[in-house]
C-alpha positions as a printed NumPy array, in Angstrom:
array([[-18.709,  -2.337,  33.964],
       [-19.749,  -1.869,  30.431],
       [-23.678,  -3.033,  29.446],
       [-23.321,  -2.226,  26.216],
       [-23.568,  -4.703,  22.897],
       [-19.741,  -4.805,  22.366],
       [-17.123,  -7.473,  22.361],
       [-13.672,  -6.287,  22.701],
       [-10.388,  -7.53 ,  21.593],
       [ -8.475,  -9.323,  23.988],
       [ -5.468,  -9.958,  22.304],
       [ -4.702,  -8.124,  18.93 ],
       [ -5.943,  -4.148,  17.52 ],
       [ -6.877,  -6.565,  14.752],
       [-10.5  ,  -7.227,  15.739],
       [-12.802,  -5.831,  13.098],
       [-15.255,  -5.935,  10.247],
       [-18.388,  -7.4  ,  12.966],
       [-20.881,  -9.347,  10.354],
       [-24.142, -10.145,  12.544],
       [-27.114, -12.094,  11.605],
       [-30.131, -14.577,  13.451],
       [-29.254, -17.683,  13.025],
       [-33.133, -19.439,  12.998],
       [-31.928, -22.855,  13.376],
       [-30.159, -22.2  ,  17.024],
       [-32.556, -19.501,  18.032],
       [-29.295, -17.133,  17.942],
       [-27.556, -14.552,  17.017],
       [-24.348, -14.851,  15.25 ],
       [-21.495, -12.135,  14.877],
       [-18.411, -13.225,  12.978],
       [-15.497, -11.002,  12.306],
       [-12.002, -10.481,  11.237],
       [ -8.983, -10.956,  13.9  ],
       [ -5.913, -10.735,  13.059],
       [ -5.087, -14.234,  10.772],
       [ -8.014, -15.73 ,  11.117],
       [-11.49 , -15.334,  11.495],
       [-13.898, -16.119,  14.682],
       [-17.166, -16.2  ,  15.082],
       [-19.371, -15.707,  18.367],
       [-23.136, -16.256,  19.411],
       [-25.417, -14.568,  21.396],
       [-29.128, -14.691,  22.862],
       [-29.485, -11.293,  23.558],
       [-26.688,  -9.224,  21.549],
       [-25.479,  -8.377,  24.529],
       [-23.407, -11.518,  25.93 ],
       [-21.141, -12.954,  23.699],
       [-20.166, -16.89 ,  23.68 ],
       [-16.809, -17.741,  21.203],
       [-17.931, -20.473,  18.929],
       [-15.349, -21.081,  16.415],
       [-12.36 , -19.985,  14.042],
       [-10.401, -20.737,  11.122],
       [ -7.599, -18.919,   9.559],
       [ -4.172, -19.578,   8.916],
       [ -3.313, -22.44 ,  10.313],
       [ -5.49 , -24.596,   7.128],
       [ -2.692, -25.65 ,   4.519],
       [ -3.545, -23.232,   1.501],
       [ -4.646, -20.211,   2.883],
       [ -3.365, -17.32 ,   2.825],
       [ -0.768, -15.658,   5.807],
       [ -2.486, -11.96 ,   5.844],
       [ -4.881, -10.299,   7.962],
       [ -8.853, -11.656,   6.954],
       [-11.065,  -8.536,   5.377],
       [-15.032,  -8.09 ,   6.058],
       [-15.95 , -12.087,   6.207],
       [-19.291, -12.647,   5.071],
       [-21.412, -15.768,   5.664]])
């Protein structure tokens, strides 16, 4: 069993570019990142145990079919 801080991809090798920040508001941390066609974003407590929150990507009319780059917030 891992105790590290890291979430790993479940699903693609296209799970990258990790943007974390506090978010004061929730009292949380949140990490979003790049996978595959869209991108997700996570929170945590404790950087340690991640929660999935929410994505976006290519299913919204518009925009564009690729793979998502460093997402900043």
């Amino acid at each position: 069993m891992l105790s590290n801080p890291v979430l790993f991809p479940t699903d693609t090798p296209d799970f990258r570019d990790p943007k974390v920040f506090w978010h004061e508001e929730s009292s949380n941390w949140v990490m979003v990142l790049a996978v595959s066609d869209r991108v997700k974003s996570y929170t945590s407590s404790n950087l340690k145990d991640w929660s999935f929150a929410s994505a976006f990507g290519s299913d919204i009319p518009g925009i564009h079919r690729g793979i998502f780059e460093c997402p900043d917030v």
